[in-house]
Structures are given as structure tokens and as C-alpha cells.
C-alpha positions in Angstrom: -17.6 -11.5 2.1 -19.3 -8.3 2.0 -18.0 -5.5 -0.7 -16.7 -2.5 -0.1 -18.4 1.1 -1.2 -16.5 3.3 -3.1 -16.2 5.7 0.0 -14.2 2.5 1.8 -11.9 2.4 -1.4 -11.2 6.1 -1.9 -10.7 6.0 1.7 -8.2 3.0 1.6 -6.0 5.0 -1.4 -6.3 7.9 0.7 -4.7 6.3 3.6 -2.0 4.7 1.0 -1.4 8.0 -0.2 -1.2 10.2 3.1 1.8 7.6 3.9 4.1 9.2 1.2 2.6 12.7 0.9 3.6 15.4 3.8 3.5 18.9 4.3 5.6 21.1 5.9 5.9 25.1 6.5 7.9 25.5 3.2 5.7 23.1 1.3 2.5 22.6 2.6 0.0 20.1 1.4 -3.0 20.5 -0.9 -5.4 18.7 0.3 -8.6 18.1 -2.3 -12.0 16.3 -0.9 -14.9 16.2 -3.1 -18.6 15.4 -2.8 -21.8 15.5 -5.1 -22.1 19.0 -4.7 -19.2 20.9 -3.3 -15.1 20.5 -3.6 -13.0 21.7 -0.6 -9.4 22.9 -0.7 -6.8 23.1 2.2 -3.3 24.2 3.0 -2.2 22.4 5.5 1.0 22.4 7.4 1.6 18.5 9.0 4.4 19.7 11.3 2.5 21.9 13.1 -0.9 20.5 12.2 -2.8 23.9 11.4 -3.9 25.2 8.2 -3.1 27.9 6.4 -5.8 28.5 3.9 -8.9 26.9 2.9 -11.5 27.5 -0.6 -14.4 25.8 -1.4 -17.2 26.3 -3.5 -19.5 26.1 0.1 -18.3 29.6 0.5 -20.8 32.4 -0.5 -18.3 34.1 -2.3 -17.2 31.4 -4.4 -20.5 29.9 -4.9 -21.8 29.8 -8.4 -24.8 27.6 -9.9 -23.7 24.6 -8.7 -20.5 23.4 -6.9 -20.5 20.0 -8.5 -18.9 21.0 -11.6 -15.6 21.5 -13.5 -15.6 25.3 -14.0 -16.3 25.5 -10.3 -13.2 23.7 -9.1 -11.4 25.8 -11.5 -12.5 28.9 -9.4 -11.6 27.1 -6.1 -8.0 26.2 -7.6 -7.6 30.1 -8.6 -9.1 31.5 -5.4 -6.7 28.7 -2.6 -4.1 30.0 -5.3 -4.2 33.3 -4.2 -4.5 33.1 -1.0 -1.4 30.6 -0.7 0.2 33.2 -2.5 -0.8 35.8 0.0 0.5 33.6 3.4 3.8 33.1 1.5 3.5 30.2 -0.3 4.9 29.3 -3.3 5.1 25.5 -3.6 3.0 22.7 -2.2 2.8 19.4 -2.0 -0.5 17.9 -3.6 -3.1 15.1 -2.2 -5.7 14.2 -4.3 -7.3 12.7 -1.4 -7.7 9.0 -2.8 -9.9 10.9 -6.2 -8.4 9.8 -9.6 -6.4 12.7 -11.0 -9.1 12.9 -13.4 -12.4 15.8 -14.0 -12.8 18.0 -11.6 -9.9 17.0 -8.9 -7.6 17.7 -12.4 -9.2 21.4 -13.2 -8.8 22.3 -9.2 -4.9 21.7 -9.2 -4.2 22.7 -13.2 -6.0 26.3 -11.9 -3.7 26.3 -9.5 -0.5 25.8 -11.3 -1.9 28.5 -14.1 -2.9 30.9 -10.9 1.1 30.9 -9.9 1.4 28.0 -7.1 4.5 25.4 -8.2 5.9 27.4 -11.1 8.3 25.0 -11.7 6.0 22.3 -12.7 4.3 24.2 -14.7 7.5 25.4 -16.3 8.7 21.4 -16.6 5.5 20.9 -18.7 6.2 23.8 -20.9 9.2 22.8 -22.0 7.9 19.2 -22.6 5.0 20.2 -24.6 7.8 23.0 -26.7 10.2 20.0 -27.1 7.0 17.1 -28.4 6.2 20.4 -31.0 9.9 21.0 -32.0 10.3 16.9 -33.1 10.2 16.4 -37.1 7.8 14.1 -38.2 9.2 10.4 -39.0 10.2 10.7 -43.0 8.8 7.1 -43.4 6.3 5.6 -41.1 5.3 1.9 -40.7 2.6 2.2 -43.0 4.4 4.0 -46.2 6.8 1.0 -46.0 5.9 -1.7 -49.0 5.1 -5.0 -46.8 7.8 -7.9 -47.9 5.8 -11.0 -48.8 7.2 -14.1 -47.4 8.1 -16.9 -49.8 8.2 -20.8 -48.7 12.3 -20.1 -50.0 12.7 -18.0 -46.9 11.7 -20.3 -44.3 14.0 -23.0 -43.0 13.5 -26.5 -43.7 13.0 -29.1 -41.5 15.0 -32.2 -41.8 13.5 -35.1 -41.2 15.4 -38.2 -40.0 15.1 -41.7 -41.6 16.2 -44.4 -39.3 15.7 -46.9 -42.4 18.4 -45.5 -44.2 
């Protein structure tokens, strides 16, 4: 049996994915592709099956160094941002497009949250983070406790049965 390439994988969660994740005109879907030296953002609206903004680091304007790097899928997250924002926007529905949620996939849509798209999530985290910082610190933890020594008096006894009795 031959193996599969990691672009049949990806492609394969992808598919699994696009199953459950849909866009519409209120929420449109954030659609993320990657390569080696460029990442792509999209806005797309699955009812009608146009898109409504795009951003990638292919663009002249958003070129930097190099595309194929963290701080430049920050800039792509901040600039689809904006111009969500701009065609009305506010909330959208994202599709990592079979990446893990991991490197620069992750930088792309946390630039987006801090650039104003899906306030609410951003202010569900805030108030996670706020209530983690608010906990006390356990008074006694598992290793200030003194370690009870077990003695053979505290384990049970087997009885053994004589049949010559």
C-alpha cells in the first residue's frame, strides 16, 4: 500500500473540516491556505459562493522579507481584519484549512481577533485568563504533605485455609 504525502492528509482534514464549517452573509468563513513561502486569507460567503475579501503576503503591499514567516501572517491577519471590518463584518467563522492550529496558521487568526474581528471570543478568553489570575494558590500542595509510611499492621491479612484441621 502506497503512503500518503502530507498534502493528501491536510487535504483529507480539510475535507473533514469543510463538512462542519460554513459561511454565510452574517458570518462568513476564514479560510487560511499556507505554502513554503506565502499564506493566503479569504472571506468567503458559501451561500452565495463569492468572496468578500482576500490578504496575502503575495500582495506587494503586504510583502515584507519573506512571506513564510510568523510576523508575516500577523500582518495578513491585521490587514483581512480590516478590510472585513470595512465590508461589514464583524464575526466569522474560521477554517484552518486542514493546518494544525499551531505557528503561523495561530498568529494569522490571534491578529485577527486583536485587529477587532469576533470580539466576543476574544472577550471569552479575557475573562478566562482574569478568572485563572484571580484563583489563590492551593494552601498545601501534594508535595508539602508529610508521606504516610505504610506499616505491614495496615495491610490485611490473608487467611489461609487448612483442610487438615
Amino acid at each position: 500500500m502506497a503512503q500518503k504525502s502530507r498534502t493528501d492528509i491536510r487535504r483529507g482534514v480539510h475535507s473533514r473540516i469543510r463538512k462542519k464549517v460554513r459561511g454565510s452573509a452574517e458570518r462568513p468563513r476564514l479560510a487560511v491556505f499556507r505554502s513554503i513561502n506565502h499564506i493566503y486569507a479569504q472571506l468567503i460567503d458559501d451561500d452565495k459562493g463569492s468572496t468578500l475579501a482576500t490578504a496575502s503576503t503575495a500582495e506587494k503591499v503586504l510583502a515584507g522579507k519573506t512571506g513564510g514567516n510568523i510576523e508575516a501572517a500577523r500582518t495578513v491577519g491585521k490587514a483581512i481584519a480590516e478590510r472585513a471590518i470595512k465590508a461589514g463584518v464583524e464575526t466569522v467563522v474560521y477554517d484552518r484549512g486542514g493546518y494544525v492550529y499551531h505557528g503561523r496558521v495561530k498568529a494569522l487568526l490571534d491578529a485577527t481577533r486583536e485587529a477587532g474581528l469576533n470580539k466576543n471570543e476574544a472577550a471569552k478568553e479575557l475573562v478566562k485568563e482574569e478568572l485563572k489570575a484571580d484563583k489563590p494558590a492551593k494552601e498545601e500542595s501534594k508535595a508539602d504533605k508529610p508521606i504516610k509510611e505504610k506499616s505491614k499492621a495496615d495491610k490485611p491479612v490473608k487467611k489461609e485455609s487448612k483442610d487438615e484441621e
